[in-house]
Every structure is written in structure tokens, then in C-alpha cells.
N, C-alpha and C positions, 0 to 999 in steps of 0.2 A: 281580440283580447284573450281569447282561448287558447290560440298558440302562444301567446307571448307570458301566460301564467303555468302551459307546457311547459315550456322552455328554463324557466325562472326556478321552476320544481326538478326537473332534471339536471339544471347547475346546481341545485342544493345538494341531490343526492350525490352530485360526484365531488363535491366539494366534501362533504361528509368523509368521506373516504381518504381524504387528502392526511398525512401525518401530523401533528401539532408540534412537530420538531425533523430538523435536518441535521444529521452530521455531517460537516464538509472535513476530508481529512487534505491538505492542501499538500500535494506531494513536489513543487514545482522545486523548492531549491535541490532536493535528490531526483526527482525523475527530468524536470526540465535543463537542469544546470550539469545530468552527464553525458549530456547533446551535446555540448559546446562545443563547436573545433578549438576555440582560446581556453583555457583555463582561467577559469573567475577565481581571483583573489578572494583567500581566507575571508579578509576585512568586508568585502564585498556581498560575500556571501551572509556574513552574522547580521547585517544592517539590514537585508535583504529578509531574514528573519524576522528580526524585530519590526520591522514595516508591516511582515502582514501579520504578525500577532498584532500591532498595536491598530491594524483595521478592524481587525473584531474575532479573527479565527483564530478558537482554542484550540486546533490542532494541526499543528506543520509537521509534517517530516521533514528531518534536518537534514538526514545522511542516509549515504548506507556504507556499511564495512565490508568494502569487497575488496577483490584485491585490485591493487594500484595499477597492476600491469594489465589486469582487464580493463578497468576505469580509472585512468590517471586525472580526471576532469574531480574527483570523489578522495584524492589521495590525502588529502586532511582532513578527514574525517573526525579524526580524535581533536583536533585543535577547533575545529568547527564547535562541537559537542562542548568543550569544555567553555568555551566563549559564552555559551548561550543556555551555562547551569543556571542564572540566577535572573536569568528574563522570569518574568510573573504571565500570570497570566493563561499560558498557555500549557499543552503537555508535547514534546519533541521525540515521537518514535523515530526508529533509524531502521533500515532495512538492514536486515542479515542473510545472506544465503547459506551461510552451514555455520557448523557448531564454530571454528575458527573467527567469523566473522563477532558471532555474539558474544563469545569470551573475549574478542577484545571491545565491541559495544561496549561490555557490561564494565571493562577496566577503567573504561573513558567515560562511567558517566549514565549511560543509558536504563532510564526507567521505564523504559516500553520500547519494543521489539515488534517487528512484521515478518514475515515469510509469505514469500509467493510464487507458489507451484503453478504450471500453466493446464489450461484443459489440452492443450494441445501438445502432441509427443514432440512433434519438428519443430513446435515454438519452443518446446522446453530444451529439447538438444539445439538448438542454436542460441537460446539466451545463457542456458544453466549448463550449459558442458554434461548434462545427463538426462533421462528420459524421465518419465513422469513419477513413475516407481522410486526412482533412485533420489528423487527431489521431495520427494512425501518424506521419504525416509530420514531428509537429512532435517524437511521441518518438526520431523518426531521427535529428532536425537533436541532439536533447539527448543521445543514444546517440555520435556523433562527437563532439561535445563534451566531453563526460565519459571518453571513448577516449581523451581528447590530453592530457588532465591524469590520468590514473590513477584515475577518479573511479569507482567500482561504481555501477551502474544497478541495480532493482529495476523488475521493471514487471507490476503488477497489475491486472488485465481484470473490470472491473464487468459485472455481470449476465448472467452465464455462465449460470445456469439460468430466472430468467425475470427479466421488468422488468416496473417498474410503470406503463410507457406501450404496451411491446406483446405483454406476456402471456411466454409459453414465447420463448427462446431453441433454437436448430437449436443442436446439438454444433459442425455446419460450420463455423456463424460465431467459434465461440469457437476452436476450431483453426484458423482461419484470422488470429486476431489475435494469437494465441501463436504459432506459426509468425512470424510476424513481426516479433513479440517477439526470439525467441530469435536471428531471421536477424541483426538490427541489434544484438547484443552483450548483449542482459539479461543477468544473471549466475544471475537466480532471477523466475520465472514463478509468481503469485500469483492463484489462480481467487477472486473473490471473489463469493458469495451474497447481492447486497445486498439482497433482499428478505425472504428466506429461505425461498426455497422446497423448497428442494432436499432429499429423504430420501435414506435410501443404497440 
């Protein structure tokens, strides 16, 4: 009876600690849908929206504006965006990786904005065409940007705990690119696992 009122006490106190709310930010139709070897139709994509808003998540990333010749899976982005101004419900950030992407986000539509810098130099120069410096810089230039139109930033930091080009991530470097996150205005710092290595 003693162990089992241990036991009962120690799930209380860890339960205690648990948050009394979750953000899911649901990034599947821009991170899943620029996998595709087919291109998913426009039409396909805005239903595919409205599905999971109307499951209960108030926040889908819809898109991201990059360029079509890196990401032609992503190349209506702007028709995408405009399709899905008047869905309720939810709120639709779009990823941008430099200042070109967000001025045309912002032309199409876009009331909230992401960037995301990697902890890792070889994940950043093989995803971002630049190394980690040069990708801070370009979330600064879109962080002042989005400051002058009222626009929320969002900026979430790939391969926090290891990458697939150079193994384990140091803690240093991923606090050192949240810190700088947070220094240029983020509004919410997002640790993402892209490999999935990470236990608790």
C-alpha cells in the first residue's frame, strides 16, 4: 500500500509540471507537401487546409515563398494563400527565407511569417545556400520588416539536437541562434528535431 501511495505522489508531482496548454503549429501542407516527387494541385492543397483547421488546429502553415526553381512542389504559393484568406478559425504563417520571399508573402496576403536558421553550418549551407551568419542576417533583414508592418515572426531553428551531415549538435550553438532569435524580435522560438534524435 506504501509503494503504491509512492507511486500515486510522484505521478502527481510530475503531472504538476505538465503545461495546461499545447501549441501544435501543423507545418504538413509546406514541409510535407515539398517532398512530393508529383506536384499536388492547388485545389488539393486549400481542402487539405481546411481539413485540418476544421479538425481543431488553430494553426497550419500553408506555404512557404521560396523560389519555384528550388521548390517547384511550393510554386503557388501566392494562389494557395489567397484561396484560404477567408477560412475562420485558424491563423496561416508561410515560411520565408529572405527579405524577397516576405515582400511577396506580405503582397499575397500573409499575416504571420517564420524564418528558420539551422544550428547546423552544413545543414544550413545545403538547405539555405548560406552558412548560419549569413541566414541570421537575412532573418534580421525580415524581422525589421515585419516590425514596420505589424507582421508576427515565428522563427524555428533546425537540428537542435543532431543533423544528418554532422552528427550531435553542442546546446551552445542552438542557444546561440535562439538568442538571436529572440534578440531581432521573434515572437515564439521553435526547437525543431529534424532527424529525430532526440529522447527526453
Amino acid at each position: 500500500m506504501n509503494k503504491t501511495l509512492f507511486k500515486l505522489e510522484k505521478m502527481l508531482v510530475l503531472l504538476k509540471g505538465i503545461p495546461d496548454f499545447v501549441k501544435i503549429v501543423e507545418v504538413g501542407p509546406r514541409d510535407g507537401l515539398q517532398n512530393e516527387k508529383v506536384i499536388v494541385p492547388t485545389d488539393v492543397k486549400v481542402e487539405l487546409i481546411k481539413l485540418l483547421v476544421s479538425s481543431g488546429l488553430s494553426v497550419v502553415e500553408a506555404t512557404s515563398f521560396v523560389s519555384p526553381k528550388w521548390v517547384p512542389q511550393l510554386a503557388d504559393a501566392k494562389d494557395v494563400l489567397s484561396a484560404i484568406q477567408n477560412v475562420k478559425g485558424a491563423s496561416f504563417p508561410v515560411l520565408t527565407p529572405n527579405l524577397k520571399g516576405f515582400e511577396t508573402a506580405v503582397a499575397a496576403g500573409a499575416k504571420e511569417v517564420a524564418v528558420f536558421p539551422a544550428a547546423s553550418e552544413s545543414f544550413s549551407k545545403a538547405n539555405l545556400n548560406c552558412g548560419i551568419e549569413d541566414n541570421l542576417a537575412r532573418c534580421h533583414d525580415i524581422a525589421l520588416a515585419s516590425r514596420s508592418l505589424s507582421i508576427p515572426v515565428r522563427g524555428y531553428i533546425s537540428c537542435v539536437v543532431g543533423c544528418p551531415l554532422e552528427g550531435k549538435i553542442a546546446p551552445a550553438k542552438v542557444a546561440y541562434v535562439a538568442k538571436s532569435l529572440y534578440e531581432m524580435g521573434c515572437l515564439e522560438i521553435s526547437l525543431g528535431d529534424t532527424i529525430g534524435v532526440g529522447t527526453p
